[in-house]
Structures are given as C-alpha cells and as structure tokens.
C-alpha positions in Angstrom: 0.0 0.0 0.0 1.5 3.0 -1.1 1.1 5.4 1.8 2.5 9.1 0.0 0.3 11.2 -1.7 0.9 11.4 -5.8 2.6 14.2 -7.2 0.4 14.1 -9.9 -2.5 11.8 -11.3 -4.2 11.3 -14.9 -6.4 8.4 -15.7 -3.5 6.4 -16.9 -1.8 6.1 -13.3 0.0 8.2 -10.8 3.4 9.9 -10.5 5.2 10.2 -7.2 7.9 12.7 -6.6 10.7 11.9 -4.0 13.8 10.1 -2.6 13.3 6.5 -4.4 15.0 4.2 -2.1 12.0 5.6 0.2 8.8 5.4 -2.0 10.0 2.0 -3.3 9.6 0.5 0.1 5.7 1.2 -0.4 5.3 0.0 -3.4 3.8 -4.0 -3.5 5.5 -6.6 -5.7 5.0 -6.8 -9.1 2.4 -4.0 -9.5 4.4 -1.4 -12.0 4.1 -0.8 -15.8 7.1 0.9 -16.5 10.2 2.8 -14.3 11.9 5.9 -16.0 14.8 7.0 -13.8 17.8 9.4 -14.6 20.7 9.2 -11.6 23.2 11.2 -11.1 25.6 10.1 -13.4 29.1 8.6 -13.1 31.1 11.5 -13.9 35.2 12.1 -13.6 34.1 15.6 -12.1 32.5 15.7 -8.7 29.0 17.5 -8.8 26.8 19.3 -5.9 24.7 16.3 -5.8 27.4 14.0 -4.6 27.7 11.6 -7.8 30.0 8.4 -7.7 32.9 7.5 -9.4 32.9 5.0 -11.9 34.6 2.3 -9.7 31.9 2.7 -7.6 28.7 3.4 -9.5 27.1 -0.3 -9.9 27.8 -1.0 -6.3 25.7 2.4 -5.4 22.7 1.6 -7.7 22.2 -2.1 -7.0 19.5 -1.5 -4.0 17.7 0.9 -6.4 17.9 -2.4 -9.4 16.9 -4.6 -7.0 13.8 -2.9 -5.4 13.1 -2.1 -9.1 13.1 -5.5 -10.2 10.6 -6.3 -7.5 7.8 -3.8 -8.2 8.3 -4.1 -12.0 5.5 -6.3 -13.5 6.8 -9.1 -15.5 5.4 -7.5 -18.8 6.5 -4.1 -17.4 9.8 -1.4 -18.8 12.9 -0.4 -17.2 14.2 3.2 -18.9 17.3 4.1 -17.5 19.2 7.2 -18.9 22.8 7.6 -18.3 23.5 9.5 -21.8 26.2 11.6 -19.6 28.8 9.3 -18.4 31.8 9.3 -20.0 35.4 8.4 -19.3 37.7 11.6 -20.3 41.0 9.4 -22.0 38.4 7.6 -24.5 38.6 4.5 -23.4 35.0 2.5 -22.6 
C-alpha cells in the first residue's frame, strides 16, 4: 500500500515525486508498468549532488535495481538514462 500522496494523477496512473530508495519500500511486488529514472551520473568531475565515481557506481545503484526489479510487473519497462557518463581518455 503506497502510503504518500501522488505528485500528480491522470487516468493512466500516478506519479510520485521523491527520494526512491524511500517510495519504493511502499510500493507492492510486481504491481508497476514501467520505471523511468535518470541518476546522477558517473562523472570524472564531482557534482553538488554528490555523484559516484565509476569504480563505484554499480555497487551504489544495486539496491535501487533490486527494489526495481521487485515492483516491476513481469510485462513491465525499465528506462534508465545515463547518456552523460563518460570516461575523459576515450577509453569504454
């Protein structure tokens, strides 16, 4: 039972603005359509928001993957946008 109040709703569902690892938690099993999500991105500068380092991005989002995985229906999308990571000497 998802106990926060939507951001927004339409007749096609509900949007929920806040921290993620939080509203996840209310969320039953298997009961999403789709998950759009943009993290902070792996940069080689260090932002305001605190992003990771490469070496350590994929540790830092496997409890958001995970918790994903579990409210995603089995029909249901995973969009995950990371179009500005980069590594600075060109290698991938």
């Amino acid at each position: 039972m998802i106990r926060t109040k939507p951001y927004f709703t339409t007749e096609y569902g509900k949007a929920f603005w806040g921290d993620s690892s939080e509203l996840m938690k209310e969320i039953p099993d298997e009961s999403i359509n789709l998950v759009v999500t943009s993290p902070p991105f792996a940069l080689t500068r260090k932002k305001a928001y605190g992003n990771k380092e490469d070496h350590e991005y994929v540790e830092w989002f496997m409890p958001f993957a995970k918790e994903i995985r579990r409210i995603l229906k089995g029909d249901g999308s995973f969009v995950l946008d990371l179009g500005g990571a980069y590594l600075s000497n060109g290698s991938r």
